[in-house]
mmCIF file of the N, C-alpha and C atoms, coordinates in Angstrom:
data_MODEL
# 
_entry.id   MODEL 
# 
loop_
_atom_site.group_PDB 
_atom_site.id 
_atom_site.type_symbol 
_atom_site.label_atom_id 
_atom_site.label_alt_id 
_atom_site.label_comp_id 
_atom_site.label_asym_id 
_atom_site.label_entity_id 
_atom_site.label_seq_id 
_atom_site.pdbx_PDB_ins_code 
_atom_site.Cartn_x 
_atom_site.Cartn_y 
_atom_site.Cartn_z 
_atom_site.occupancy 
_atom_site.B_iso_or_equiv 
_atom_site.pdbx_formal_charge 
_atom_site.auth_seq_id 
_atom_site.auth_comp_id 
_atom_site.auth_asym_id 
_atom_site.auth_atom_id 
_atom_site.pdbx_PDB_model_num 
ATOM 1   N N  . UNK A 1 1  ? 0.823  -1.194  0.000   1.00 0.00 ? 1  UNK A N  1 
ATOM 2   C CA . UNK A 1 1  ? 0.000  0.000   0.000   1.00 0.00 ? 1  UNK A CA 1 
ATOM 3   C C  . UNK A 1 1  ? 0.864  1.253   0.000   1.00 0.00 ? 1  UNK A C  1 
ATOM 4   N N  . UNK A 1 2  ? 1.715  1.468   0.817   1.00 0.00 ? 2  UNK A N  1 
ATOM 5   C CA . UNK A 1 2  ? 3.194  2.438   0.778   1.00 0.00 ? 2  UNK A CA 1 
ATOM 6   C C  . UNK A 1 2  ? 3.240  2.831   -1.005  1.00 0.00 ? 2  UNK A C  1 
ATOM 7   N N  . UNK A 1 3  ? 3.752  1.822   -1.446  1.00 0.00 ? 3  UNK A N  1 
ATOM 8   C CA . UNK A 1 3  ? 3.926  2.358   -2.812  1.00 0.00 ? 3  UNK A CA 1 
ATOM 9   C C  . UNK A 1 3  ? 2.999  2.174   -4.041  1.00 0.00 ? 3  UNK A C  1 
ATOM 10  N N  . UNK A 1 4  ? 1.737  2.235   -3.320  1.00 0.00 ? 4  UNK A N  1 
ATOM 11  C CA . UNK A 1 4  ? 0.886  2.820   -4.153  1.00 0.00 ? 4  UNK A CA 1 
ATOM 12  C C  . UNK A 1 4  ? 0.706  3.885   -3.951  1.00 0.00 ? 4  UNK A C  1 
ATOM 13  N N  . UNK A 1 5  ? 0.899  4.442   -2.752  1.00 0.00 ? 5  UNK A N  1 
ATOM 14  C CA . UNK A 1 5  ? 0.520  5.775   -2.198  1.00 0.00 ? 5  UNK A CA 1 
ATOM 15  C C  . UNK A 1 5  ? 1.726  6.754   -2.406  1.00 0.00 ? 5  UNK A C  1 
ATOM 16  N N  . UNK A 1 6  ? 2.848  6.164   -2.650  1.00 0.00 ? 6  UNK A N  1 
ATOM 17  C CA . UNK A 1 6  ? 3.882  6.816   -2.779  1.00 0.00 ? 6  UNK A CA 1 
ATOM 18  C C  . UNK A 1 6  ? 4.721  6.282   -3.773  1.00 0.00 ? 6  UNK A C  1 
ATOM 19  N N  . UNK A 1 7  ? 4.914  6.534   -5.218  1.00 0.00 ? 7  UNK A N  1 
ATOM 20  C CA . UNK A 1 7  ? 5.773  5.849   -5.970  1.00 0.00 ? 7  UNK A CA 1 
ATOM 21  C C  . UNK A 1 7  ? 7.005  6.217   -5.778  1.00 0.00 ? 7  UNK A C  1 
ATOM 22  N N  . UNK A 1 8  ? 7.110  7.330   -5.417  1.00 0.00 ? 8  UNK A N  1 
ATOM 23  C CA . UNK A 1 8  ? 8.514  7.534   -5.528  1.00 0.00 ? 8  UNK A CA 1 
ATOM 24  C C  . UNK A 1 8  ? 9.887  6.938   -4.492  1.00 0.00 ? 8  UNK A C  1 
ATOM 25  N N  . UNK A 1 9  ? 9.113  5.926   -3.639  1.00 0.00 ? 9  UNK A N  1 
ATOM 26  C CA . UNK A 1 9  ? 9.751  4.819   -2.463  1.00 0.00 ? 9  UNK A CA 1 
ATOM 27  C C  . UNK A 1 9  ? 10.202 3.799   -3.284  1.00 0.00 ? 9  UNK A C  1 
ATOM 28  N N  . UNK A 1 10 ? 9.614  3.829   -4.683  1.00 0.00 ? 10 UNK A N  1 
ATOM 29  C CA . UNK A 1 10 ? 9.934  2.477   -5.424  1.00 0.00 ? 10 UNK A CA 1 
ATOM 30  C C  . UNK A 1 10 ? 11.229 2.992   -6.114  1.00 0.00 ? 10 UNK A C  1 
ATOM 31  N N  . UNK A 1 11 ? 11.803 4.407   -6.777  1.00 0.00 ? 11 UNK A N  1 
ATOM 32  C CA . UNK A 1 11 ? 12.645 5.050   -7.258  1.00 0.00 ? 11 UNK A CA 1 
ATOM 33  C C  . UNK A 1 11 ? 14.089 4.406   -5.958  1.00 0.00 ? 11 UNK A C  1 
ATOM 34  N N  . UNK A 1 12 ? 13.418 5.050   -4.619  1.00 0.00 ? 12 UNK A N  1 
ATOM 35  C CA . UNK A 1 12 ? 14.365 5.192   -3.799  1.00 0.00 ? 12 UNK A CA 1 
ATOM 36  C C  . UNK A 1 12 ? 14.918 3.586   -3.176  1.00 0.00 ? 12 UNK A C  1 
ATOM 37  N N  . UNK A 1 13 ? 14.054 2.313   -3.580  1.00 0.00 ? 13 UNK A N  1 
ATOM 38  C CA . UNK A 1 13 ? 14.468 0.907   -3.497  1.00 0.00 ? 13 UNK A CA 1 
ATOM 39  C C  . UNK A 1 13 ? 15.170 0.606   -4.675  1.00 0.00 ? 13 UNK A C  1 
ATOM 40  N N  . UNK A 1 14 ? 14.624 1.131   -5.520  1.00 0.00 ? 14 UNK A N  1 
ATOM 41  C CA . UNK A 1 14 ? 15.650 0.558   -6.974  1.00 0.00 ? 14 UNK A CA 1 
ATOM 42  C C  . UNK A 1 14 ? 17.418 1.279   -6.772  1.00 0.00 ? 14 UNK A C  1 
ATOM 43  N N  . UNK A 1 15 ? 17.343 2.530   -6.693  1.00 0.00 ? 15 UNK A N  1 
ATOM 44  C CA . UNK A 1 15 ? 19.289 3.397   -6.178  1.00 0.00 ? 15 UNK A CA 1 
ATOM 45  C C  . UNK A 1 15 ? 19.720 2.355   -5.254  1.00 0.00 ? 15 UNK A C  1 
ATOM 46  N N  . UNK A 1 16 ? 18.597 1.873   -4.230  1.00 0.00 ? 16 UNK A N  1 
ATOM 47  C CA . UNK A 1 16 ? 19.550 1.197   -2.927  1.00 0.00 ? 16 UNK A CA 1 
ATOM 48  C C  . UNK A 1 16 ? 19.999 -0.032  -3.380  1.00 0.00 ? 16 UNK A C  1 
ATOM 49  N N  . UNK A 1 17 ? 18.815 -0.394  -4.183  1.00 0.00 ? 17 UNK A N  1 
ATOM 50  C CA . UNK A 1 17 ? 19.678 -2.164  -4.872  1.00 0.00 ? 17 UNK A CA 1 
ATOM 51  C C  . UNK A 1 17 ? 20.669 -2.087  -5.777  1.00 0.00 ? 17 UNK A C  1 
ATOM 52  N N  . UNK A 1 18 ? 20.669 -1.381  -6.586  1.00 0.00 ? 18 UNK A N  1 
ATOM 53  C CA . UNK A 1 18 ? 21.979 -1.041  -7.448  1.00 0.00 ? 18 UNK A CA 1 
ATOM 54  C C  . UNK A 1 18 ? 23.083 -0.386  -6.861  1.00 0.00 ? 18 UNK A C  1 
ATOM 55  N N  . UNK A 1 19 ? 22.575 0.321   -5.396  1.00 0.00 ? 19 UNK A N  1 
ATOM 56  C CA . UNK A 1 19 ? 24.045 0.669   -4.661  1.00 0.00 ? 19 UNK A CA 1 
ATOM 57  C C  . UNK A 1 19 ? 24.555 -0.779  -4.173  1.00 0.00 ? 19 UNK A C  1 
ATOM 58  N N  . UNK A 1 20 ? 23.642 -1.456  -3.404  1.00 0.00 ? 20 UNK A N  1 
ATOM 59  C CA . UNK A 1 20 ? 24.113 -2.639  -2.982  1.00 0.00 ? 20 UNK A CA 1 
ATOM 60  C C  . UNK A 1 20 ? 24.536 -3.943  -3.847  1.00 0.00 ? 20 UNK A C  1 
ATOM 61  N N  . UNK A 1 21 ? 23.972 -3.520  -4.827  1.00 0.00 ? 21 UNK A N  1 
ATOM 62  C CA . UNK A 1 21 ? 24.822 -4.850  -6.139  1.00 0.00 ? 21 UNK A CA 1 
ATOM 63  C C  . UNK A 1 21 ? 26.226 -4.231  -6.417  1.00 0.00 ? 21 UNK A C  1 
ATOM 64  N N  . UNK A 1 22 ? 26.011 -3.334  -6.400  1.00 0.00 ? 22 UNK A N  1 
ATOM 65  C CA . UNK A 1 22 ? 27.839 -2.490  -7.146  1.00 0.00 ? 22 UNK A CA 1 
ATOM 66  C C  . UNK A 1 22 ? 28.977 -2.868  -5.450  1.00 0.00 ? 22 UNK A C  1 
ATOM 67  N N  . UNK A 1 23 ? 28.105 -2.567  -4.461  1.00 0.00 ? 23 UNK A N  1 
ATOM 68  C CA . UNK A 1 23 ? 29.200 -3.177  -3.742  1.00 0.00 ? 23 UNK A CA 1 
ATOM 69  C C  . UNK A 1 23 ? 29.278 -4.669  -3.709  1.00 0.00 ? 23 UNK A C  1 
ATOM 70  N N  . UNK A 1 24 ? 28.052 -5.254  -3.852  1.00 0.00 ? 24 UNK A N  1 
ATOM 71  C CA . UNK A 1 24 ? 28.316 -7.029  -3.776  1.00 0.00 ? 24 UNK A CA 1 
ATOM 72  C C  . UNK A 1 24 ? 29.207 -7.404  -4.852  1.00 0.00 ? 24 UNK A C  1 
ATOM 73  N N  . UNK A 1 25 ? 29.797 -7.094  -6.210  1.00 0.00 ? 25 UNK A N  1 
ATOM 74  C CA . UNK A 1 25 ? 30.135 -7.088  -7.023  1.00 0.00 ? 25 UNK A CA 1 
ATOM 75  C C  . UNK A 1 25 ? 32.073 -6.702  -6.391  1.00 0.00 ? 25 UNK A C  1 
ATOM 76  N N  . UNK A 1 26 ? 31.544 -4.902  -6.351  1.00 0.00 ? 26 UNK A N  1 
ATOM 77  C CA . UNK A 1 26 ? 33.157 -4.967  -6.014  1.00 0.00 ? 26 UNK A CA 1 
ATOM 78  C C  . UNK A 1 26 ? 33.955 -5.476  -4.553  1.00 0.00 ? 26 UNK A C  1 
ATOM 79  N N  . UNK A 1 27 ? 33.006 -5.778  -3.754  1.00 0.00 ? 27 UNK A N  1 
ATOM 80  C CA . UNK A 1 27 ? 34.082 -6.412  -2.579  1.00 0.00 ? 27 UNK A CA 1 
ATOM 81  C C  . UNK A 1 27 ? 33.919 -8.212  -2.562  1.00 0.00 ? 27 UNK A C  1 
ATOM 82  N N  . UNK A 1 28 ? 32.799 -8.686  -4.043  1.00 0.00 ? 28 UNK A N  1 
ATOM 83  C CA . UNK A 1 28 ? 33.267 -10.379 -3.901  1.00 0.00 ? 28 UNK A CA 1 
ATOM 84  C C  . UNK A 1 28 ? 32.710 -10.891 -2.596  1.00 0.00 ? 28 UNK A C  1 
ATOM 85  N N  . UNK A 1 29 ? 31.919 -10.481 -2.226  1.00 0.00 ? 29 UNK A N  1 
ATOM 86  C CA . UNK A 1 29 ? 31.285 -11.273 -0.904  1.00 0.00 ? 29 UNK A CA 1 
ATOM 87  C C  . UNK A 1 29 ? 30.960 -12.760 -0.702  1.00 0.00 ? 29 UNK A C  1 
ATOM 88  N N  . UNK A 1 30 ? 29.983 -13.028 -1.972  1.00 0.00 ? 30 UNK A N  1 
ATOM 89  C CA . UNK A 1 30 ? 30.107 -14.730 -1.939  1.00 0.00 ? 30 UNK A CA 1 
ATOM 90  C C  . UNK A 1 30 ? 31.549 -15.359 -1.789  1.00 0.00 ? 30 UNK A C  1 
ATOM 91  N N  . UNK A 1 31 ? 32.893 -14.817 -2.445  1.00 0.00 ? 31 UNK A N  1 
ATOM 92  C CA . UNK A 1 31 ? 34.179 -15.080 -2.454  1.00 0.00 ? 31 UNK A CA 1 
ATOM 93  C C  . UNK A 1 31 ? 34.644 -15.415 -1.184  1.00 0.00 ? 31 UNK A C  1 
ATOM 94  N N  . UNK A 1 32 ? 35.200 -13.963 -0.463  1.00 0.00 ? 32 UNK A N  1 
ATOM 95  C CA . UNK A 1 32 ? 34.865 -14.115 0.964   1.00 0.00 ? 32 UNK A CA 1 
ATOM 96  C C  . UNK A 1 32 ? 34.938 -15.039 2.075   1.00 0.00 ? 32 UNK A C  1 
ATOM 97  N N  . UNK A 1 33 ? 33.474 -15.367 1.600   1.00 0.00 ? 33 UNK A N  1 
ATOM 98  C CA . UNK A 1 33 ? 32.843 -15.816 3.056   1.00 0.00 ? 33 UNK A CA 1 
ATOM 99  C C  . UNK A 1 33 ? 33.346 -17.699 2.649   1.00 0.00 ? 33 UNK A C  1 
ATOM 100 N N  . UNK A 1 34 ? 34.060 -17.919 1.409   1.00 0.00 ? 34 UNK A N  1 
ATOM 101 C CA . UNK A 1 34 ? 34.046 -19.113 1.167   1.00 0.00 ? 34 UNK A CA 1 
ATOM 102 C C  . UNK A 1 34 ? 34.927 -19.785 2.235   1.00 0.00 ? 34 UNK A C  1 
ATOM 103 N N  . UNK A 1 35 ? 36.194 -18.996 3.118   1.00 0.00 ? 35 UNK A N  1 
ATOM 104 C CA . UNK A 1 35 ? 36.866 -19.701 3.863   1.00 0.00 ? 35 UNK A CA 1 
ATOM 105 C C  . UNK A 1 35 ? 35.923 -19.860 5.095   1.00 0.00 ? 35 UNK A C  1 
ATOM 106 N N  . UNK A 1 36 ? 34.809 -19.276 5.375   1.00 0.00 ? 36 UNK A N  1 
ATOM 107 C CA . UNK A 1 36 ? 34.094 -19.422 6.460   1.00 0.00 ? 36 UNK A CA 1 
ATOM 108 C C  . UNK A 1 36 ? 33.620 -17.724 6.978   1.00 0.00 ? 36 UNK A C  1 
ATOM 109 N N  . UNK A 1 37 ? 33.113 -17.685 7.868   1.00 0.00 ? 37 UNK A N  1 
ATOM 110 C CA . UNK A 1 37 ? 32.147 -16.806 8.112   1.00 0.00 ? 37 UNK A CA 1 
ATOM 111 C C  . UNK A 1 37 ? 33.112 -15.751 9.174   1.00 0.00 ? 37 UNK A C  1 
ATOM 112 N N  . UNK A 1 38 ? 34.061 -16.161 9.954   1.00 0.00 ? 38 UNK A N  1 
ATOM 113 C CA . UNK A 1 38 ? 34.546 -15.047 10.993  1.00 0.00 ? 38 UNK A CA 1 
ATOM 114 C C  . UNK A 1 38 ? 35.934 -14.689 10.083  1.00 0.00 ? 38 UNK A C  1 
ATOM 115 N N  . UNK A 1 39 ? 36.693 -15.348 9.095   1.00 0.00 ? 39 UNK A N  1 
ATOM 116 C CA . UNK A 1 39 ? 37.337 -14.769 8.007   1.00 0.00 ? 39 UNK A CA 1 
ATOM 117 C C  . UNK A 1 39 ? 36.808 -14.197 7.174   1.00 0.00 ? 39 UNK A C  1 
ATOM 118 N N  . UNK A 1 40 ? 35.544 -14.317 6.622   1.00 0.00 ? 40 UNK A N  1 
ATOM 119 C CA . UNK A 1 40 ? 34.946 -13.171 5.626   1.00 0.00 ? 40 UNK A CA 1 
ATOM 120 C C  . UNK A 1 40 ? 34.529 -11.956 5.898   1.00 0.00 ? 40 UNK A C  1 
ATOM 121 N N  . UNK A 1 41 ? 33.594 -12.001 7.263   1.00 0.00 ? 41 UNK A N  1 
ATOM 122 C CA . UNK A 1 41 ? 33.431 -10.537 7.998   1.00 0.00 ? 41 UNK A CA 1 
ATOM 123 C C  . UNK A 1 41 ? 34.962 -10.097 8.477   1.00 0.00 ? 41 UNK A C  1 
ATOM 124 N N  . UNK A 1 42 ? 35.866 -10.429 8.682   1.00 0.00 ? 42 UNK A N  1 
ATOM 125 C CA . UNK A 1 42 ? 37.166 -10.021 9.087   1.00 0.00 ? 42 UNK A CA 1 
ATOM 126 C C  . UNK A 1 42 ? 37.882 -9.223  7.687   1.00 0.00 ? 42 UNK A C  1 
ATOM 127 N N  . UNK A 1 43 ? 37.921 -9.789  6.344   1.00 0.00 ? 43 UNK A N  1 
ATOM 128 C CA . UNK A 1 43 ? 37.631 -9.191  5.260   1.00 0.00 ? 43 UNK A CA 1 
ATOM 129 C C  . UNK A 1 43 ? 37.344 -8.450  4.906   1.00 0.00 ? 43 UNK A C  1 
ATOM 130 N N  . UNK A 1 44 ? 35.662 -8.492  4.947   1.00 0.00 ? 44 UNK A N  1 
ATOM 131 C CA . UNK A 1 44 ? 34.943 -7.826  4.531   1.00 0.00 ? 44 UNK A CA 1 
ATOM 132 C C  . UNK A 1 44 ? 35.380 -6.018  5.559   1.00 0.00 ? 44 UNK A C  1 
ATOM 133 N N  . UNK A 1 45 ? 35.356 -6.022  6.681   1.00 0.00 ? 45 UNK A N  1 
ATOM 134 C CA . UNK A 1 45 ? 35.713 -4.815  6.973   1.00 0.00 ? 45 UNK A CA 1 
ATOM 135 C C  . UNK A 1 45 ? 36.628 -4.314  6.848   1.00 0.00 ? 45 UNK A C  1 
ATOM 136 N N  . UNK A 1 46 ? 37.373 -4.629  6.888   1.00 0.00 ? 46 UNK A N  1 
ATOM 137 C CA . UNK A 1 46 ? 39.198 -3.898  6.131   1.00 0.00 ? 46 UNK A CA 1 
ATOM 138 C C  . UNK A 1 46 ? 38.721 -3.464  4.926   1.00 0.00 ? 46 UNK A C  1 
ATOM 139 N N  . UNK A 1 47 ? 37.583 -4.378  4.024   1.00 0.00 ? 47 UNK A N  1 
ATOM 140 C CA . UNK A 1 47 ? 37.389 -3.308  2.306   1.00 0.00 ? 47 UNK A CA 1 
ATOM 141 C C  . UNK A 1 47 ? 36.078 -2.786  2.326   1.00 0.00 ? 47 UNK A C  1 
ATOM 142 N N  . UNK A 1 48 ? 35.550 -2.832  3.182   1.00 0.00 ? 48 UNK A N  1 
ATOM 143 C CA . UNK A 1 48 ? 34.065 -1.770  3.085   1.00 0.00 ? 48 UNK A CA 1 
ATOM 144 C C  . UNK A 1 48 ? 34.548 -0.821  3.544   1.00 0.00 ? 48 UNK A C  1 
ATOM 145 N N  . UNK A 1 49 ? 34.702 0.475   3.649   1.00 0.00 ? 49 UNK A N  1 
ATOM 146 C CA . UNK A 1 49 ? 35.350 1.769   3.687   1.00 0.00 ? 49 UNK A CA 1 
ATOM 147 C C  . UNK A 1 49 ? 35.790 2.115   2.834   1.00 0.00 ? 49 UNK A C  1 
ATOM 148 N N  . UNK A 1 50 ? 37.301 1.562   2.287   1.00 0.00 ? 50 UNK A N  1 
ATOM 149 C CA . UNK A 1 50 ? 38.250 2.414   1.125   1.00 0.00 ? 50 UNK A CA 1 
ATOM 150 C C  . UNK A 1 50 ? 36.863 1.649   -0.294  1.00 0.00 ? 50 UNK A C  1 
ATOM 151 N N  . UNK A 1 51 ? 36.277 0.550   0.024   1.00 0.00 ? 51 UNK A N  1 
ATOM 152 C CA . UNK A 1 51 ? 35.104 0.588   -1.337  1.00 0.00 ? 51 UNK A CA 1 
ATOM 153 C C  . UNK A 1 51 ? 33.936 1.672   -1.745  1.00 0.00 ? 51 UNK A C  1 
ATOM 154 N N  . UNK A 1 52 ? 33.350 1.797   -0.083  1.00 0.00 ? 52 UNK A N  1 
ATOM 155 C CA . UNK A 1 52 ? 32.584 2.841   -0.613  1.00 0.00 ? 52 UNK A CA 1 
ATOM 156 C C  . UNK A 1 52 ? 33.045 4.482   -0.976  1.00 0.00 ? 52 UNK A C  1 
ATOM 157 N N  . UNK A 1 53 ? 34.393 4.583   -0.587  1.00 0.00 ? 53 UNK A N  1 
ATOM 158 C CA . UNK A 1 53 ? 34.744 5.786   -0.636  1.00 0.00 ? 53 UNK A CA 1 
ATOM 159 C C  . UNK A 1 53 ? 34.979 5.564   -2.329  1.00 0.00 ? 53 UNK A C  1 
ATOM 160 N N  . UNK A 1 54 ? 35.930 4.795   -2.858  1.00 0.00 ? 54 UNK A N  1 
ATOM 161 C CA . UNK A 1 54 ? 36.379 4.250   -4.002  1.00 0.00 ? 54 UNK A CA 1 
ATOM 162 C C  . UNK A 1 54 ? 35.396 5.313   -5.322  1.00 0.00 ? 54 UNK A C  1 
ATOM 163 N N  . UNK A 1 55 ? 33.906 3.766   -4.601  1.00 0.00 ? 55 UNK A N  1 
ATOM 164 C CA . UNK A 1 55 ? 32.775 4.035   -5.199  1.00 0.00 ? 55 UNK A CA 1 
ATOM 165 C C  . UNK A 1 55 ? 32.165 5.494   -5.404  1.00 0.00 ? 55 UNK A C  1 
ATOM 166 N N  . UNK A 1 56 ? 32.224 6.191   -4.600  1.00 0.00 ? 56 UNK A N  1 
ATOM 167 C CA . UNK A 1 56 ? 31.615 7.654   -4.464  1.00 0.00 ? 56 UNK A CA 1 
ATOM 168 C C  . UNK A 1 56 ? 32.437 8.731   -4.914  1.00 0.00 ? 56 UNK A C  1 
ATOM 169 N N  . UNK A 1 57 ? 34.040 8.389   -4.935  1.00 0.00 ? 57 UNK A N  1 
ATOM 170 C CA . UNK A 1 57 ? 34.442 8.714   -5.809  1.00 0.00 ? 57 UNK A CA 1 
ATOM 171 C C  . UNK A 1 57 ? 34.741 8.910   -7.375  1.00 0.00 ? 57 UNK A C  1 
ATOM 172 N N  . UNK A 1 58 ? 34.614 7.951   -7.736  1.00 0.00 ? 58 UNK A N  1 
ATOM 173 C CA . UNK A 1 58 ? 34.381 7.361   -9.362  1.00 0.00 ? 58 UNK A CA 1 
ATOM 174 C C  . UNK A 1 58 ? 32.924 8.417   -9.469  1.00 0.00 ? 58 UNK A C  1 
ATOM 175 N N  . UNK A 1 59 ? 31.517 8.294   -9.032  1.00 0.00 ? 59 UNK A N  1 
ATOM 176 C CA . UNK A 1 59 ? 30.244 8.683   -8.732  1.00 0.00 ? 59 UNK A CA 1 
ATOM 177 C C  . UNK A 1 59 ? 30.826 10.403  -9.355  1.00 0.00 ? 59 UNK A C  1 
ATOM 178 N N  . UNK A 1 60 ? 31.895 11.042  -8.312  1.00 0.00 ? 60 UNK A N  1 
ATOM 179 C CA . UNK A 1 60 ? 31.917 12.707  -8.159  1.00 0.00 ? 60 UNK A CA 1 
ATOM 180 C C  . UNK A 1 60 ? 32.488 12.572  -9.415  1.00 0.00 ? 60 UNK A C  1 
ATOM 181 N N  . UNK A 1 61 ? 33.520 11.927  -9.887  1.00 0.00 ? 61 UNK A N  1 
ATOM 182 C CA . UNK A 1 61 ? 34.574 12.013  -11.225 1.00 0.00 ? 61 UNK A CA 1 
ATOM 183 C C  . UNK A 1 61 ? 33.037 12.104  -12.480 1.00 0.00 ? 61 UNK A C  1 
ATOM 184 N N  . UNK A 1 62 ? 32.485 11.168  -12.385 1.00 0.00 ? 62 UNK A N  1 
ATOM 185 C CA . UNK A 1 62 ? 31.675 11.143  -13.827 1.00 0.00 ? 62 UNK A CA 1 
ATOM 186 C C  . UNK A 1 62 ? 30.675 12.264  -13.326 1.00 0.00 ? 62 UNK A C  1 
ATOM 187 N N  . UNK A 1 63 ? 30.202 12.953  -12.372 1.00 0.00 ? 63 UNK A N  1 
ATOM 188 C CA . UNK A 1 63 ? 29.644 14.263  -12.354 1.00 0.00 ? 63 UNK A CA 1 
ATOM 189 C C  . UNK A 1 63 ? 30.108 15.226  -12.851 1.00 0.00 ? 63 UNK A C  1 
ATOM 190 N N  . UNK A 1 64 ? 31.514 15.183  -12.501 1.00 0.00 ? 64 UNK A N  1 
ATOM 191 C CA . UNK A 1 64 ? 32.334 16.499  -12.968 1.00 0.00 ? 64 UNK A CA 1 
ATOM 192 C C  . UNK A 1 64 ? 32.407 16.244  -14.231 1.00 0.00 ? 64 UNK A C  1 
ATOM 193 N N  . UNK A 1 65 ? 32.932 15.073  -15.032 1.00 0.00 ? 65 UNK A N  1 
ATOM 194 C CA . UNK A 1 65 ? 32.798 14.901  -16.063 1.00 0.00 ? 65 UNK A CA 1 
ATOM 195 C C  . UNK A 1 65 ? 31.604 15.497  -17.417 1.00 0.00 ? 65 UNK A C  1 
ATOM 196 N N  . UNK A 1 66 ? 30.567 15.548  -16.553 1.00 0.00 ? 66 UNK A N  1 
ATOM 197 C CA . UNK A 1 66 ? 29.397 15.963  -17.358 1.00 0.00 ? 66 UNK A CA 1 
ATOM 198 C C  . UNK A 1 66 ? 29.284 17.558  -17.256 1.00 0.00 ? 66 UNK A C  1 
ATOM 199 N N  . UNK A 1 67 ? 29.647 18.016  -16.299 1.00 0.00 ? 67 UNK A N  1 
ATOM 200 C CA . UNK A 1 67 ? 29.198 19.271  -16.075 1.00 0.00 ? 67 UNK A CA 1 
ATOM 201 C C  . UNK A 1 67 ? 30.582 19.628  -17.000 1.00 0.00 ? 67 UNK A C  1 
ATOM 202 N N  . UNK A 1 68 ? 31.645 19.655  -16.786 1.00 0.00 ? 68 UNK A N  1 
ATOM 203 C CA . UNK A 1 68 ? 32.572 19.978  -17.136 1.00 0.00 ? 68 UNK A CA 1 
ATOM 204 C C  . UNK A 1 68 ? 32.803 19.849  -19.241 1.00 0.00 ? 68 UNK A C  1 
ATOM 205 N N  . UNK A 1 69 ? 32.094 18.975  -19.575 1.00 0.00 ? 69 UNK A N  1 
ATOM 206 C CA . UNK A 1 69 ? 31.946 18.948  -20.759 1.00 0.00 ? 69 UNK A CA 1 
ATOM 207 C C  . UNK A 1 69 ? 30.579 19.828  -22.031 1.00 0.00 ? 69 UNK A C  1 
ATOM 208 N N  . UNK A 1 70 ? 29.988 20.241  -20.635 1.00 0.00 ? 70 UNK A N  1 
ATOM 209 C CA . UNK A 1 70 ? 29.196 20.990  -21.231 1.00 0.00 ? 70 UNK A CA 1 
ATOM 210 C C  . UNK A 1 70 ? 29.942 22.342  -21.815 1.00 0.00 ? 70 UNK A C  1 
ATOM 211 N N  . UNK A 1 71 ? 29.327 22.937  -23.138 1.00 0.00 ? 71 UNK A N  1 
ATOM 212 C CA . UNK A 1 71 ? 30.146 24.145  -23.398 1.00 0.00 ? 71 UNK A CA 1 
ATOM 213 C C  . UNK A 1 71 ? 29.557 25.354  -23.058 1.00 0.00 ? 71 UNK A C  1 
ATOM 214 N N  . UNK A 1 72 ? 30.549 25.955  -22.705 1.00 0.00 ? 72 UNK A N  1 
ATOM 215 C CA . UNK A 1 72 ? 30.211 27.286  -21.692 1.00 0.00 ? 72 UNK A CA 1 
ATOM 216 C C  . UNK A 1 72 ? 30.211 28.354  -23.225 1.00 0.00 ? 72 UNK A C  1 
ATOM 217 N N  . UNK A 1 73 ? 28.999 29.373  -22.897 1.00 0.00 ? 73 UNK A N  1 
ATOM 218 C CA . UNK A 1 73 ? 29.025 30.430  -24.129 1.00 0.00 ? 73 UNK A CA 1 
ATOM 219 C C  . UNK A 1 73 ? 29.402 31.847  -23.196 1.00 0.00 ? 73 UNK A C  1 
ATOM 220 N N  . UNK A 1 74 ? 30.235 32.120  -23.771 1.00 0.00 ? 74 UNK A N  1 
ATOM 221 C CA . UNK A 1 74 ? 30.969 33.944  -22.768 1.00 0.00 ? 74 UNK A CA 1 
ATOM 222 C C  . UNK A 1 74 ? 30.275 34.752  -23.880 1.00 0.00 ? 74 UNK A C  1 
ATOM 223 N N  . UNK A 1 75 ? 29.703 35.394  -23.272 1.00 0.00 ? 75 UNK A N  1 
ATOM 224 C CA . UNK A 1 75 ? 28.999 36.874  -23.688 1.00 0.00 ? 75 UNK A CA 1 
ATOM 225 C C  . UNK A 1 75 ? 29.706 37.596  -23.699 1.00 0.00 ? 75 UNK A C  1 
ATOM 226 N N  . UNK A 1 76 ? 30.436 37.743  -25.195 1.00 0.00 ? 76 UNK A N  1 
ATOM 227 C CA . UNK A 1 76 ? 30.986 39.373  -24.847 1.00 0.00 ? 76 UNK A CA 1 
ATOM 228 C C  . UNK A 1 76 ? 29.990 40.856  -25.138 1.00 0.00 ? 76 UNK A C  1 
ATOM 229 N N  . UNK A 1 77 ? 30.158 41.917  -24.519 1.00 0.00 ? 77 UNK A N  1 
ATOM 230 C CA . UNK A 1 77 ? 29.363 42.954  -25.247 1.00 0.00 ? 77 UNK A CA 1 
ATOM 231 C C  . UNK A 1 77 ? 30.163 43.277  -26.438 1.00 0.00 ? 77 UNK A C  1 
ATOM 232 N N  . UNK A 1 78 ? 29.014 43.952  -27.098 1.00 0.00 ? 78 UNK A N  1 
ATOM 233 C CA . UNK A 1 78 ? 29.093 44.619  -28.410 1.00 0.00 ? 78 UNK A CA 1 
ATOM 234 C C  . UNK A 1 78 ? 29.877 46.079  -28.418 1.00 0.00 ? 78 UNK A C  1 
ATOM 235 N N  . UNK A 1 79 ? 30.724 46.630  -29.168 1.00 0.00 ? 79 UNK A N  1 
ATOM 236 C CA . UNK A 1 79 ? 30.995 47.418  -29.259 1.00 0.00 ? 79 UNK A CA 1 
ATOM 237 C C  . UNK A 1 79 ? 30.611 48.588  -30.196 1.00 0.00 ? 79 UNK A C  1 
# 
């Protein structure tokens, strides 16, 4: 009923699953946890930090990227 009443909760579940696939992806979690469970969370926190920073970085680079490629028009006056 939530997201009938509110679609835009469905916008804000779809960003969170694709945030959370891009990290399941780059830190290999199924990988991981294959030696067992108190070595994979032992893992896993040493690279969740420098990943999401990684991640949010790459994120600001292709922002700037766009803005930065747009072409700027300078007005000069007329003389």
């Amino acid at each position: 009923m939530t997201l009938l009443r509110n679609p835009l909760y469905l916008g804000v579940i779809f960003v969170a699953f694709l945030l959370v696939k891009a990290l399941w992806v780059q830190l290999d979690i199924s990988g991981e946890f294959r030696n067992g469970a108190l070595p994979g969370f032992l893992s896993l926190a040493t690279k969740f930090i420098p990943t999401v920073t990684n991640l949010l970085r790459r994120l600001a680079e292709a922002g700037q990227r766009k803005t930065n490629a747009a072409p700027q028009h300078n007005l000069t006056p007329a003389s």
